[in-house]
C-alpha positions as CSV (number, residue, x, y, z in Angstrom):
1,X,0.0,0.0,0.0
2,X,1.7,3.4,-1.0
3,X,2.5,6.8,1.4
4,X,1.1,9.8,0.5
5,X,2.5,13.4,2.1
6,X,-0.6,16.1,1.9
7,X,0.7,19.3,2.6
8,X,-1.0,22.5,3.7
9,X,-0.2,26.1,3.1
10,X,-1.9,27.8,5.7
11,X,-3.3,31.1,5.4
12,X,-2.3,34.7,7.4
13,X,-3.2,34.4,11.3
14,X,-3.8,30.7,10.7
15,X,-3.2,29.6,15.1
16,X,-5.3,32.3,15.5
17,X,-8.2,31.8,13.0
18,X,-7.8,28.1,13.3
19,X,-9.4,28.0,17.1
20,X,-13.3,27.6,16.2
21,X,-12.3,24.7,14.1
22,X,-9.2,23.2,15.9
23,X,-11.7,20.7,17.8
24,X,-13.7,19.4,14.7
25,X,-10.0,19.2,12.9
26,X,-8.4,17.3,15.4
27,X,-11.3,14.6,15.8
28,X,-11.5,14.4,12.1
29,X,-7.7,13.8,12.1
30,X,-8.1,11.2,14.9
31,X,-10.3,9.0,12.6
32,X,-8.1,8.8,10.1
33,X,-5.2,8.3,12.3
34,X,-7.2,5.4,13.2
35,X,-6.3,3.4,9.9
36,X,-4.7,5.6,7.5
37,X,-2.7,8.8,8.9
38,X,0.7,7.8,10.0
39,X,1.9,11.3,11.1
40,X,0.3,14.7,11.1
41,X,1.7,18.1,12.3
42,X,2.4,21.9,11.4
43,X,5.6,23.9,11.2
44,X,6.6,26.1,14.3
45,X,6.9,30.1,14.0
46,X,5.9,30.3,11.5
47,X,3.1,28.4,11.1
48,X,2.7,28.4,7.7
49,X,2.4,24.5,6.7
50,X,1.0,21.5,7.8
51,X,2.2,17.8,6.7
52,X,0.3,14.7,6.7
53,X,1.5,11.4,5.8
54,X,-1.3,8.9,5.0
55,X,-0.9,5.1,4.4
56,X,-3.8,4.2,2.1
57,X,-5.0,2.7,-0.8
58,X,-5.2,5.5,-3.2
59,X,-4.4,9.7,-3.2
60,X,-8.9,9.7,-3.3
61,X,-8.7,8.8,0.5
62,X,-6.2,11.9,1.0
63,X,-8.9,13.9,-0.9
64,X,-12.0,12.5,1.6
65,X,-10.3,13.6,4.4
66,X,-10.0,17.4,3.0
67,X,-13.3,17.8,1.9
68,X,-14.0,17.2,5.2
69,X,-11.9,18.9,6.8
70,X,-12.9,22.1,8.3
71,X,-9.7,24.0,7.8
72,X,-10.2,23.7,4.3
73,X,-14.0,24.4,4.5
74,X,-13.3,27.5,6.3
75,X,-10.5,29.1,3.6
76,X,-7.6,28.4,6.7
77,X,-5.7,26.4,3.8
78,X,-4.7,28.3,0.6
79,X,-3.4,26.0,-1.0
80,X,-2.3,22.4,-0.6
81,X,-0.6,19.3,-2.7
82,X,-0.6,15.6,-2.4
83,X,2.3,13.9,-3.2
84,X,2.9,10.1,-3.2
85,X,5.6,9.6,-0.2
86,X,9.2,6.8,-0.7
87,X,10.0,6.1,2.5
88,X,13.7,5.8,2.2
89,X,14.6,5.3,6.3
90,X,12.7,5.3,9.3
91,X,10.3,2.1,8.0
92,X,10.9,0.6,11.1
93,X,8.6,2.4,12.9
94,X,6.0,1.7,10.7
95,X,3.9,-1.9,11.0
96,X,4.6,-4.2,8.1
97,X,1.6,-5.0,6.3
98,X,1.3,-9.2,5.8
């Protein structure tokens, strides 16, 4: 099953503007960690991006989660790109499918 890496550009103010939603964002998230996000997390002063790596079937499952997500819904992401992931090192950590 391949990686995928979605990435967020997050718009002006984003910790700011992202409080009404952080709640629905992070439950959403949690779902999905659930089975098919591996890792998610956002750059530190300045928050200006957000990566997620997913472990899924197909780049369409990367897709579900942002139309549902309410960062996106709410214009908090101004653009974003999905990118099928290689792990190179560091598959250790990750459960080996059977």
């Amino acid at each position: 099953m391949p990686y995928y890496a979605l990435t967020y550009i997050t718009a002006e103010n984003f910790v700011e503007r992202r409080m009404p939603y952080r709640e629905q964002h992070l439950l959403l998230a949690q779902q999905y960690h659930d089975n098919q996000i591996l890792l998610a997390g956002g750059s530190m002063q300045p928050a200006i991006e957000s990566l997620l790596i997913f472990h899924c079937e197909n780049e369409d499952v990367v897709k579900s989660f942002m139309r549902q997500d309410p960062y996106v819904q709410n214009g908090l992401v101004k653009a974003w790109y999905i990118r099928e992931w290689n792990i190179v090192i560091g598959d250790k950590f990750i459960k080996k499918e059977k």
